[in-house]
DSSP file (Angstrom, degrees, kcal/mol; ACC not computed):
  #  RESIDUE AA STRUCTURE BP1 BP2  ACC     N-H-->O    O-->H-N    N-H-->O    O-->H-N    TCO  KAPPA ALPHA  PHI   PSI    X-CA   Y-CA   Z-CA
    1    1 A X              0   0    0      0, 0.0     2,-0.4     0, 0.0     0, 0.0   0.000 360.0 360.0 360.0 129.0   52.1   34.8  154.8
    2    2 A X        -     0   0    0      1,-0.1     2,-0.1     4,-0.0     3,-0.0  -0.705 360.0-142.2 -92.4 147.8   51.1   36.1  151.3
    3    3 A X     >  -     0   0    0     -2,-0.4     4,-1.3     1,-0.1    40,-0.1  -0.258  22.9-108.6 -74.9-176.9   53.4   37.7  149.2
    4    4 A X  H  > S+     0   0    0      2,-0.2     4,-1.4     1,-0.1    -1,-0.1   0.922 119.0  54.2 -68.6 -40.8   52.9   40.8  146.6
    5    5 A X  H  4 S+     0   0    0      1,-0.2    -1,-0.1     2,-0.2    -3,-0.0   0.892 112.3  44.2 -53.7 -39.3   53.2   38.4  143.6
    6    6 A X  H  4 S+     0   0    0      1,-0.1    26,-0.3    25,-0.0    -1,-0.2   0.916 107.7  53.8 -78.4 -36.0   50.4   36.4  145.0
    7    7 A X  H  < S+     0   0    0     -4,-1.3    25,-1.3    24,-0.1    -2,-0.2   0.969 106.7  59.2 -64.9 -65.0   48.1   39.0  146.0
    8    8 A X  E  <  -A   31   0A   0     -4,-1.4    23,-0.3    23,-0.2     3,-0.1  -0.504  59.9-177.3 -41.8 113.2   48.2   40.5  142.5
    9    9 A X  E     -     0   0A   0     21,-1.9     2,-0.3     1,-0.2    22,-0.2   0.780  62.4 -76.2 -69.7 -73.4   47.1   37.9  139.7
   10   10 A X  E     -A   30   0A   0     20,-3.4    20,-2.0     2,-0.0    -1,-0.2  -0.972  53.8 -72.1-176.6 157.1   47.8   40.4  137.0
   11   11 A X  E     -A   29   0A   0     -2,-0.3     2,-0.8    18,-0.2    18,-0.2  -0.174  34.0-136.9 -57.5 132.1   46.4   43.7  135.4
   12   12 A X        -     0   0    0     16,-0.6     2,-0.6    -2,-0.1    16,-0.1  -0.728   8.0-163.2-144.7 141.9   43.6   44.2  133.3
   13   13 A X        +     0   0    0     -2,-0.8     2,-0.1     4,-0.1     3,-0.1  -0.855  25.6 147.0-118.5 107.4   43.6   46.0  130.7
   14   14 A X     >  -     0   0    0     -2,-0.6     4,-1.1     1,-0.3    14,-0.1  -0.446  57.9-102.6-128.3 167.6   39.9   47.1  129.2
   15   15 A X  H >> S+     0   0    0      2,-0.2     3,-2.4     1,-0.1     4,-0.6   0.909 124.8  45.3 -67.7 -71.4   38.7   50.1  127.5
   16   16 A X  H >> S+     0   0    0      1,-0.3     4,-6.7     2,-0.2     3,-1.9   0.770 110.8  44.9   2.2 -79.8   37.3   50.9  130.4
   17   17 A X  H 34 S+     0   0    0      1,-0.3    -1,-0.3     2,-0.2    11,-0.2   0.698 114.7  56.4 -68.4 -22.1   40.0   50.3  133.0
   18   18 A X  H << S+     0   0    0     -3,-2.4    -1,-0.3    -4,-1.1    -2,-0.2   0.549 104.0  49.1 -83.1  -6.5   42.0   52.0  130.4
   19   19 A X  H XX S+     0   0    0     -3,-1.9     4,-2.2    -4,-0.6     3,-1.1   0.765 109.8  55.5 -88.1 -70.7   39.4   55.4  130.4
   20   20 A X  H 3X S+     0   0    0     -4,-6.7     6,-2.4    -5,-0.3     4,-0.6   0.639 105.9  54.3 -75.7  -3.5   39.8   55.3  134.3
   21   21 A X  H 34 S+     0   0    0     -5,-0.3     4,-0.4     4,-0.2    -1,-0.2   0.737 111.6  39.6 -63.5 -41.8   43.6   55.5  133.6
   22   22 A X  H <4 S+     0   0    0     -3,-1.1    -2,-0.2     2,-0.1    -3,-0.1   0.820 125.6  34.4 -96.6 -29.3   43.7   58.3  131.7
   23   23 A X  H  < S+     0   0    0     -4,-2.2    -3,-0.2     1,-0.1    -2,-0.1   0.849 130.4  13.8-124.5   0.6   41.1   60.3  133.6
   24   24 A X  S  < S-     0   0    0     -4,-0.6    -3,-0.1    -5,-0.2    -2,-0.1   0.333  93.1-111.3-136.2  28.5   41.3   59.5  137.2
   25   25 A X        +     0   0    0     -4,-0.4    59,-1.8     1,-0.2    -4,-0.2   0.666  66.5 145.6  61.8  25.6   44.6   57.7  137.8
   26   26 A X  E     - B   0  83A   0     -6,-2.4     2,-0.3    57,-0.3    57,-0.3  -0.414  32.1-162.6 -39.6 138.9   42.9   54.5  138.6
   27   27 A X  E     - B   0  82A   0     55,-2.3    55,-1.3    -2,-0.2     2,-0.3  -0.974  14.7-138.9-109.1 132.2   44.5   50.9  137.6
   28   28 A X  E     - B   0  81A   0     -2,-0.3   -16,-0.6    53,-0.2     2,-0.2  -0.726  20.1-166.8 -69.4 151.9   42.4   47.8  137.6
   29   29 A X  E     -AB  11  80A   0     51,-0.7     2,-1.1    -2,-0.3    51,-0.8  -0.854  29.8-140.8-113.8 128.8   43.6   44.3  139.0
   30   30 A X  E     -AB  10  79A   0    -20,-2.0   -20,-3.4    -2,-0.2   -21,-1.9  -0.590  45.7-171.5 -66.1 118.8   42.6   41.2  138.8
   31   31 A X  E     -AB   8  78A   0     47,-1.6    47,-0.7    -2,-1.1   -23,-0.2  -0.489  33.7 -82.2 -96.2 162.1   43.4   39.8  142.8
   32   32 A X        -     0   0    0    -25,-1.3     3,-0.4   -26,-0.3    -1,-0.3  -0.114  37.4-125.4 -36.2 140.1   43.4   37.0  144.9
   33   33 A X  S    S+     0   0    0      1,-0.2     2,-0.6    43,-0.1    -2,-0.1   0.907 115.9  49.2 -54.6 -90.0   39.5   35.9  146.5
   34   34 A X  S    S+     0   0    0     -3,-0.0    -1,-0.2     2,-0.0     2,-0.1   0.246  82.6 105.4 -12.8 -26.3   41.5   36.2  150.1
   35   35 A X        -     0   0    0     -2,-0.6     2,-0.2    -3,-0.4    -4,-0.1  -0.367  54.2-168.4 -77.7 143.0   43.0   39.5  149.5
   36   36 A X    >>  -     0   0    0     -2,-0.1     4,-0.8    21,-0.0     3,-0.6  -0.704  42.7 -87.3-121.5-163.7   41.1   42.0  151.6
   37   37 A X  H 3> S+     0   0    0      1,-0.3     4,-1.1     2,-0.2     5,-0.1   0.774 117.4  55.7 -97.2   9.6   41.9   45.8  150.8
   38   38 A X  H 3> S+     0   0    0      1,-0.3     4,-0.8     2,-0.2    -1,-0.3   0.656 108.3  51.3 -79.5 -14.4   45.0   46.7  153.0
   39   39 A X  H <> S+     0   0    0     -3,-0.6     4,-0.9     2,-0.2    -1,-0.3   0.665 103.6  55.7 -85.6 -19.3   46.8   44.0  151.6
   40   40 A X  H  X S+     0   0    0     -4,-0.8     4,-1.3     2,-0.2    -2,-0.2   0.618 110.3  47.5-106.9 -19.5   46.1   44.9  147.9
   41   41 A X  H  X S+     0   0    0     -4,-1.1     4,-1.9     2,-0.2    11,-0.3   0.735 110.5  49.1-100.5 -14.7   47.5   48.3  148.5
   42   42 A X  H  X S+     0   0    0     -4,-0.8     4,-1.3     2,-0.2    -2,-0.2   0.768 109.0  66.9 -66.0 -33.6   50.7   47.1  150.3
   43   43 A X  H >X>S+     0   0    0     -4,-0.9     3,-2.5     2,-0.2     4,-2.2   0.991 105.3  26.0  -8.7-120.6   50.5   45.2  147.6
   44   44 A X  H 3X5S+     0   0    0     -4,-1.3     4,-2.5     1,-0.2     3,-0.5   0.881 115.1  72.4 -51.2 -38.3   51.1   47.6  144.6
   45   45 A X  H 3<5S+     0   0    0     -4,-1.9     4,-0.3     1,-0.2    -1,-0.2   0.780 112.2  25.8  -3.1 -59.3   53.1   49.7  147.3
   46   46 A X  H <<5S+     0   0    0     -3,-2.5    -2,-0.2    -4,-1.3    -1,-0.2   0.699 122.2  47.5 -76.7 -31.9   55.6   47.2  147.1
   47   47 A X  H  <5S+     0   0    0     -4,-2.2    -3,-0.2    -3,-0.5    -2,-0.1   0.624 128.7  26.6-115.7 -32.7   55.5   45.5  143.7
   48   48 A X  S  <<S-     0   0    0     -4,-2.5    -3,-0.2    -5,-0.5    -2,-0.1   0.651  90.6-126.7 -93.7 -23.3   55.3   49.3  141.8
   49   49 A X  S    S+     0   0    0     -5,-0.4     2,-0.3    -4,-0.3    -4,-0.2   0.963  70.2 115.2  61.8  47.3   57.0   52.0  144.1
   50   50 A X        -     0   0    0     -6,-0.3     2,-0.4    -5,-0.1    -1,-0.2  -0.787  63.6-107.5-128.2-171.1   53.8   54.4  144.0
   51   51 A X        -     0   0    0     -2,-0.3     2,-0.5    34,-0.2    34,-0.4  -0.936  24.7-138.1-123.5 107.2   51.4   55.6  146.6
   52   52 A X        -     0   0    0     -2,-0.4    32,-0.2   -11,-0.3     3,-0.1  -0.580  18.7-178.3 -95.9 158.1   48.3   54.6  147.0
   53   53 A X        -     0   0    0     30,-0.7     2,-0.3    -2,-0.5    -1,-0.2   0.933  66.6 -15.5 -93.5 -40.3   45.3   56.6  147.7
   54   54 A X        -     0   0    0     29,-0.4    29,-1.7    30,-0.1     2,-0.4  -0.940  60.5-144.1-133.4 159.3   41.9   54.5  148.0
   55   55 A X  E     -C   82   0A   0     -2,-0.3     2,-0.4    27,-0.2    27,-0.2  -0.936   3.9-158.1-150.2 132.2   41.1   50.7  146.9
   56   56 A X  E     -C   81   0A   0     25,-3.2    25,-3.1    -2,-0.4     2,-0.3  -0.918   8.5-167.1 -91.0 117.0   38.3   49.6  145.7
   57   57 A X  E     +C   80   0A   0     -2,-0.4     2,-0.4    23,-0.2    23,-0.2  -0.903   6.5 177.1-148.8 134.0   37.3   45.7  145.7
   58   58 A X  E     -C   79   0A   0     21,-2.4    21,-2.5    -2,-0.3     2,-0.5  -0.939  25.3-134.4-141.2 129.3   34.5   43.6  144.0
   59   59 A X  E     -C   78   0A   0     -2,-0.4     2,-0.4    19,-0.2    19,-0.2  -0.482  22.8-162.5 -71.8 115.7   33.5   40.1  143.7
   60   60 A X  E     -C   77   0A   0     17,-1.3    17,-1.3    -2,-0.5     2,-0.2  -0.690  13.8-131.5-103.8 121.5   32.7   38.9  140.2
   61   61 A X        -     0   0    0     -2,-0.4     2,-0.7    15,-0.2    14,-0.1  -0.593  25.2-118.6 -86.0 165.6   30.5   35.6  139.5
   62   62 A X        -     0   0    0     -2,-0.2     2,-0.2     1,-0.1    14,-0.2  -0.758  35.2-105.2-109.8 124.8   31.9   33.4  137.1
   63   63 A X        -     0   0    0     -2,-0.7    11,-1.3    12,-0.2    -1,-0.1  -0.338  20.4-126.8 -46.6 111.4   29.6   32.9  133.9
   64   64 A X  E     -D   73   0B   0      9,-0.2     2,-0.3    -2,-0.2     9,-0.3  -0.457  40.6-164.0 -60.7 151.3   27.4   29.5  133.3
   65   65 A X  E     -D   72   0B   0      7,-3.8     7,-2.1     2,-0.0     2,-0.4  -0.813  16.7-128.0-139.7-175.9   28.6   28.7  129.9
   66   66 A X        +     0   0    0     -2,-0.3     5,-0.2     5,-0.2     3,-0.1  -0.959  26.4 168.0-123.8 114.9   27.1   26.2  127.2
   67   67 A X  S    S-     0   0    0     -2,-0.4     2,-0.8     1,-0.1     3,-0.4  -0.178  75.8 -65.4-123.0  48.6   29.5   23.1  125.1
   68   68 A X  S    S-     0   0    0      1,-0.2    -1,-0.1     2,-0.0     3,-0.0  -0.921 112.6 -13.9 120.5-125.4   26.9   21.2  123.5
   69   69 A X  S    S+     0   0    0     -2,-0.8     2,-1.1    -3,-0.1    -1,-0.2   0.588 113.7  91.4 -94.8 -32.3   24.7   19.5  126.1
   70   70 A X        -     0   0    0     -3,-0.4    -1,-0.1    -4,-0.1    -3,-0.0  -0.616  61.8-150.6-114.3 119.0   26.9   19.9  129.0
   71   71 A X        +     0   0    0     -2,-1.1     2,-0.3    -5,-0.2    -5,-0.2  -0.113  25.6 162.8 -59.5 149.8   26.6   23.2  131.7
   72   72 A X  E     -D   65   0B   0     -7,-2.1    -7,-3.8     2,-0.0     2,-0.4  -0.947  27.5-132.2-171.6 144.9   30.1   24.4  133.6
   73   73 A X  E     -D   64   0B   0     -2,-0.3     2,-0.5    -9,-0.3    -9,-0.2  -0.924   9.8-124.3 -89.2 126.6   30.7   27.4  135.2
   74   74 A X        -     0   0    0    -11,-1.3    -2,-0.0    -2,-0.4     0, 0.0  -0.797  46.1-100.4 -79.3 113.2   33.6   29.7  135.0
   75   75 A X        -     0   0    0     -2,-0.5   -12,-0.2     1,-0.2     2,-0.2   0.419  31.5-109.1 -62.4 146.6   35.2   30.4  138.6
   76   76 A X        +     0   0    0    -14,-0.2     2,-0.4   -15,-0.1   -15,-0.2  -0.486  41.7 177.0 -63.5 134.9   34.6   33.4  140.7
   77   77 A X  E     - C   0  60A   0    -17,-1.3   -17,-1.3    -2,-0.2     2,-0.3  -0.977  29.2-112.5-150.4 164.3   37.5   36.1  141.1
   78   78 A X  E     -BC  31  59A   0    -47,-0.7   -47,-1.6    -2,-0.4     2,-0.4  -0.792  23.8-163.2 -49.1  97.8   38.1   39.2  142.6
   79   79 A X  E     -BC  30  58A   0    -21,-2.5   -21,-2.4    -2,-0.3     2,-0.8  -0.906  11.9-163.6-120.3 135.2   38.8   42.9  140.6
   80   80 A X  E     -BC  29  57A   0    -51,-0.8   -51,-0.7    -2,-0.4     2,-0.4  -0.890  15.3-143.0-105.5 129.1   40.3   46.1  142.2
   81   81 A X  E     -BC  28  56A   0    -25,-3.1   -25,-3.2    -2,-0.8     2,-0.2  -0.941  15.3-155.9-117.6 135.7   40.6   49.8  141.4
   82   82 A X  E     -BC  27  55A   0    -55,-1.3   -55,-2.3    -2,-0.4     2,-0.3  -0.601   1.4-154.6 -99.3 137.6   43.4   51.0  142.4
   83   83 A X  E     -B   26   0A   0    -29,-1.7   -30,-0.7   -57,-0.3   -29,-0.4  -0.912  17.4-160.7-107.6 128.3   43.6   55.5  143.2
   84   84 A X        -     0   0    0    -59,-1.8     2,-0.3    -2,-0.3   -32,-0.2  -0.384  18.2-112.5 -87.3-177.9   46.8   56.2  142.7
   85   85 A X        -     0   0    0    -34,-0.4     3,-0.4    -2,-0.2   -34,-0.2  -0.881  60.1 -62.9-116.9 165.3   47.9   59.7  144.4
   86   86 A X  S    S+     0   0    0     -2,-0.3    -1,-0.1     1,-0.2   -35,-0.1  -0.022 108.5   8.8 -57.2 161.2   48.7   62.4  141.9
   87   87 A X  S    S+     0   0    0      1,-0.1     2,-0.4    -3,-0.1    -1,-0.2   0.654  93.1 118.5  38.3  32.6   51.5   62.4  139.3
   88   88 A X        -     0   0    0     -3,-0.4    -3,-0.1   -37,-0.0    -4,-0.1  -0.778  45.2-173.6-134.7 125.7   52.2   59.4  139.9
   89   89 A X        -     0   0    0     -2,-0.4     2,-0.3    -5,-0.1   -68,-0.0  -0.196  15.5-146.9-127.0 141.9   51.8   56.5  136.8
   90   90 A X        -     0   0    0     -2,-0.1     2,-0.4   -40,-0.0    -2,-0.0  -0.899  16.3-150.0-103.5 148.5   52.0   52.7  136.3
   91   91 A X        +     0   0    0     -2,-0.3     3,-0.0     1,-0.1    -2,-0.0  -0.679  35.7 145.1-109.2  76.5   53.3   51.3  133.3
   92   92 A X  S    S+     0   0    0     -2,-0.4     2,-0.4     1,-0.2    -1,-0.1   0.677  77.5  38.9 -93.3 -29.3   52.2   48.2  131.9
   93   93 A X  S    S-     0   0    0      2,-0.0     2,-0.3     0, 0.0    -1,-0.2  -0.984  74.9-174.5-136.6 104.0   52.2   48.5  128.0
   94   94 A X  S    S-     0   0    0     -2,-0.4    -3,-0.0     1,-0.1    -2,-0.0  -0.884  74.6  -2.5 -98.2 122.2   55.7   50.9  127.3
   95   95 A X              0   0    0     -2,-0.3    -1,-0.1     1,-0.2    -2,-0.0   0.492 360.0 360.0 108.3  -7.1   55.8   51.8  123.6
   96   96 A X              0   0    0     -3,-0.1    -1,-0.2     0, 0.0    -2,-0.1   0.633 360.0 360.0 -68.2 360.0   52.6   49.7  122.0
């Protein structure tokens, strides 16, 4: 059984993902691979006290990167946007 902590890695916070805050009550998160998207809104359901309205879920490849001679990849993860329903807020960064 997953929990909410596990299903949530943690927020992230872009200009972007910060744009789709302010103008259509969106949140990004970075999730669990596993997480499909009824879990990801029980999720913030639980972990926030809001209501969500829709979630959105995409699989991100992880970038070949360069050190010299030797190739490596950066792992694959999972991002959702989150619809909140109106007037309703999460708060990540109080006060910055």
């Amino acid at each position: 059984m997953k929990t909410a902590s596990s299903i949530l890695k943690r927020p992230l916070v872009t200009e972007k993902g910060t744009m789709l805050k302010e103008k259509g009550n969106k949140v990004i998160f970075s999730v669990a691979k596993d997480a499909n998207k009824i879990e990801i809104k029980k999720a913030v359901e639980e972990l926030f006290g809001v209501h969500v309205e829709d979630v959105r879920t995409m699989n991100i490849k992880g970038k070949t990167k360069r050190w010299g001679f030797r190739h490596f990849e950066r792992s694959d993860w999972k991002k959702a946007i989150v619809t909140l329903k109106a007037g309703e807020t999460i708060e990540f960064y109080e006060g910055v």
